[in-house]
Each structure stands twice: as structure tokens, then as C-alpha cells.
N, C-alpha and C positions, 0 to 999 in steps of 0.2 A: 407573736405571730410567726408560721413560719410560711417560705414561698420556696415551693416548691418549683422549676423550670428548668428549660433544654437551654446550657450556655449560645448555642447561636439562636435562638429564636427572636426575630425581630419584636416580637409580642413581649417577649419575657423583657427584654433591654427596656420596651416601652414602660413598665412597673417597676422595672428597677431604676430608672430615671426618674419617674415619678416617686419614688420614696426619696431615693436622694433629694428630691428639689422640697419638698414636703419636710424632709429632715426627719422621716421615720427609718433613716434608714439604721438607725444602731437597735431600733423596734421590732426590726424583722432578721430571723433567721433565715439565710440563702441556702437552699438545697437543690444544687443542679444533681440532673438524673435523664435518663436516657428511656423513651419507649419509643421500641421497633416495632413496625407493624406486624412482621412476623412470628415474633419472640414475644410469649408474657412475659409481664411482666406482676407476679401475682402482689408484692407488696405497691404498689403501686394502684393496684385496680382495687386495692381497699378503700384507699380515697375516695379515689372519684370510678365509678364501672365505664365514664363516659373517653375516659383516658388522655382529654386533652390539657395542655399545658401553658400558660404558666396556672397552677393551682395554687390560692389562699388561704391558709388553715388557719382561721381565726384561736384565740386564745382559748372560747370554751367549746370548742369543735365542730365550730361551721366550717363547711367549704363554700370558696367562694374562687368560681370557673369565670373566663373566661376574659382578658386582659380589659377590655372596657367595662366591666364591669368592678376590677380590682380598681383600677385605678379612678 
């Protein structure tokens, strides 16, 4: 799995916390990344068009948005 997220996002720390306690956390690949609202960011809008973060990318290529939902 890899998790895509903004290192300060409260969201993203809450998923990362949750894998650590869960103990997936040697499971998931951490990919911090950066989107401005005024800058594309075109690899990134391949994931997800909807642009928000922290994003899921399960092993056979689901996305899975939006931190309560990850977690």
C-alpha cells in the first residue's frame, strides 16, 4: 500500500498514527507531496482529479480518499 500525504496535515498524522497502532505501519509506503491550489500539480491529479490528501492506494489500484475513511 502506499499513502500518499502533506507532512503537516492533521488528517494525514491521524492515518499515520493509526497504522503505527495497528502495526501496518512497515505495510505502507509513506509518500509526502505537496499540492498548491494554484500550481498543478499533473502527477498527482492522476490519482485522484478530486486532489485531496492524505490519499490510499491500495495494492491492486484502488484509491481510497479521505482520512476516515482510511483509517
Amino acid at each position: 500500500m502506499k499513502l500518499t500525504f502533506s507532512p503537516s496535515s492533521p488528517f494525514a498524522r491521524k492515518v499515520r498514527i493509526a497504522a503505527i497502532e495497528l502495526g501496518l505501519v512497515d505495510k505502507i509506503e509513506f509518500t509526502p507531496t505537496t499540492v498548491v491550489p494554484a500550481q498543478p500539480n499533473d502527477a498527482y491529479s492522476q490519482i485522484t482529479p478530486l486532489k485531496k490528501l492524505p490519499v490510499l492506494i491500495l495494492d491492486n489500484g484502488d484509491v481510497i480518499l479521505d482520512s476516515y475513511v482510511i483509517v
